[in-house]
C-alpha positions, 0 to 999 in steps of 0.5 A: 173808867166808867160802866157805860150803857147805851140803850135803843129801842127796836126802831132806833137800832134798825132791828132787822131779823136773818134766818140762816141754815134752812131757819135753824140759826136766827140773828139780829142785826142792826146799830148798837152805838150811835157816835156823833150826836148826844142821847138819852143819857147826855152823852156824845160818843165821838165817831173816831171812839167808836170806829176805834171801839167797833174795829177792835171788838172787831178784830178780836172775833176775828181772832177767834174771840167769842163776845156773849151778850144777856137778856137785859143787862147786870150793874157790871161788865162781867158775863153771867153765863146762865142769862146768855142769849146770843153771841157777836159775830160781827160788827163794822161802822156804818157812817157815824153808828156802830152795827152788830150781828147777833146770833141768838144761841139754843140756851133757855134764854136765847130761846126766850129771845127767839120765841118773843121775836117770832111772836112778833115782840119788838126788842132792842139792845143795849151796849155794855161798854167803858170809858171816860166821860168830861164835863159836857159828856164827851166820851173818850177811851171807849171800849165795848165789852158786849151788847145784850137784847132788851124790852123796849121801852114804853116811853122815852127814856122808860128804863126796860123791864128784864125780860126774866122778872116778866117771866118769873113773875108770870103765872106759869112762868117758872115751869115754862123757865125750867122747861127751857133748860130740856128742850133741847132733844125733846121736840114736843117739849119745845112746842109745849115751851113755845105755846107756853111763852106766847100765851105769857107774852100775850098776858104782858102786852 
């Protein structure tokens, strides 16, 4: 079995931003894995793999699974706890594509995510997932293990950069970091996080 990922960009996945609960709850909706047509990587995801992948994500949420996504993604398929941004609540076909519902989490890096999307940056998500791959790039036994939010890319096929280096990198990006991590009853600690991100973000564009 093969590490598979998929990326698409903010267009190509119809992003499309739901605000729950009087606002308090933020999600992402839209296509995590085009079926049907080759893509970037040269690899055709059959649309019976990913109806059959799609259904049984599915089913396990519905059972009470909770699948995690990160922001931007590790080599593997393991979870890591500290980069999680948002879980799967959903996910059903749609045609020949895939479609999920995000909900992006209060942890430091949901509320990274949060913060860009409210400044109006333009993210897209990547499914993380395992299968078999044949000679022409045909995909079969596919499995999704989760989708994670990232940077789209510049160009086509510009391979994104983590939303974590940007930040750590960013002058005052690891103070805005820790600050993250005490939000969480602190509301003037949260706007301070939120001015602090918006200015590092304008400095990135």
């Amino acid at each position: 079995m093969r590490n598979l990922r998929e990326h698409l960009t903010f267009d190509q996945a119809n992003v499309v931003l739901e605000n729950a609960n009087e606002g308090k709850d933020l999600y992402l909706k839209g296509i995590i894995i085009q079926g049907g047509i080759r893509n970037a990587n040269q690899r055709v995801y059959p649309v019976d793999e990913i109806g059959r992948a799609v259904k049984t994500l599915n089913d396990q949420i519905s059972g009470g699974y909770t699948p995690l996504g990160e922001v931007d993604h590790p080599e593997g398929l393991n979870i890591n706890i500290d980069r999680v941004s948002h879980m799967i609540t959903e996910c059903w076909m749609d045609g020949s594509n895939g479609y999920g519902k995000l909900k992006i989490l209060p942890t430091p890096m949901g509320q990274l995510v949060k913060t860009m999307l409210e400044a109006g940056v333009k993210l897209g998500v990547s499914s993380r997932g395992s299968g078999e791959v044949d000679g022409t790039g045909n995909v079969a036994d596919f499995e999704i293990i989760t989708v994670d939010v990232v940077a789209q890319p510049s160009a086509p096929g510009a391979y994104p950069t983590p939303i974590y280096e940007h930040l750590m990198n960013a002058r005052g990006g690891y103070k805005a970091y820790e600050l993250a991590q005490a939000t969480k009853e602190d509301p003037k600690a949260q706007k301070y996080l939120k001015e602090s991100l918006i200015n590092i973000i304008s400095k990135l564009q």
